[in-house]
N, C-alpha and C positions, 0 to 999 in steps of 0.2 A: 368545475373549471379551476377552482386554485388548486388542484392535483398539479392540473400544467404548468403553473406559474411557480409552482415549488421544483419541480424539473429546472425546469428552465433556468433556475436560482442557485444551483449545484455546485457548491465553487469546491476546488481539488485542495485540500488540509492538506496533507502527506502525497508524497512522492520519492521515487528512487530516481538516484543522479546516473549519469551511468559508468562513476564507479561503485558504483551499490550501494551507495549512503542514502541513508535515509532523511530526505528533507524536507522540513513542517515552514508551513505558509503561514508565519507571524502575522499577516494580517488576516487571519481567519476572525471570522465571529462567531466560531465557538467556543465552549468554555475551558479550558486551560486541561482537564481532568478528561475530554470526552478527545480532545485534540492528542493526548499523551499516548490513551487507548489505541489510536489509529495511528498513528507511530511504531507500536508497540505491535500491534497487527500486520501490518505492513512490514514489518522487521520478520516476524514469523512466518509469515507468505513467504519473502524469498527465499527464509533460511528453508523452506518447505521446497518449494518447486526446484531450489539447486541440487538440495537429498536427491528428488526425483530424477531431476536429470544423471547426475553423478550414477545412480543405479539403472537407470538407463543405458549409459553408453558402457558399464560393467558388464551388464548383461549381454551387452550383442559381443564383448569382446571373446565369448565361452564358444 
């Protein structure tokens, strides 16, 4: 039962704005170091999924 309770407990650290900045939730309670991580991860997702798209609409242009 505390599986669910840790669910339930899930607060969002990082987020993108939408103009693509990345923005960290100062009042998280995680540690400074695990909170930079996911920032930094988050940073690399979008620069990932935009590569993707950009090769994406390359490719139909052929």
């Amino acid at each position: 039962m505390d599986a669910a309770v840790k669910l339930d407990t899930h607060e969002e650290v990082v987020s993108i704005d939408t103009d693509g900045n990345v923005v960290v939730n100062k009042e998280s309670h995680m540690s400074p170091k695990l909170v930079a991580r996911r920032a930094i991860e988050a940073h690399l997702e979008r620069k990932r999924l935009e590569k993707d798209l950009d090769n994406y609409y390359d490719f139909d242009d052929l």
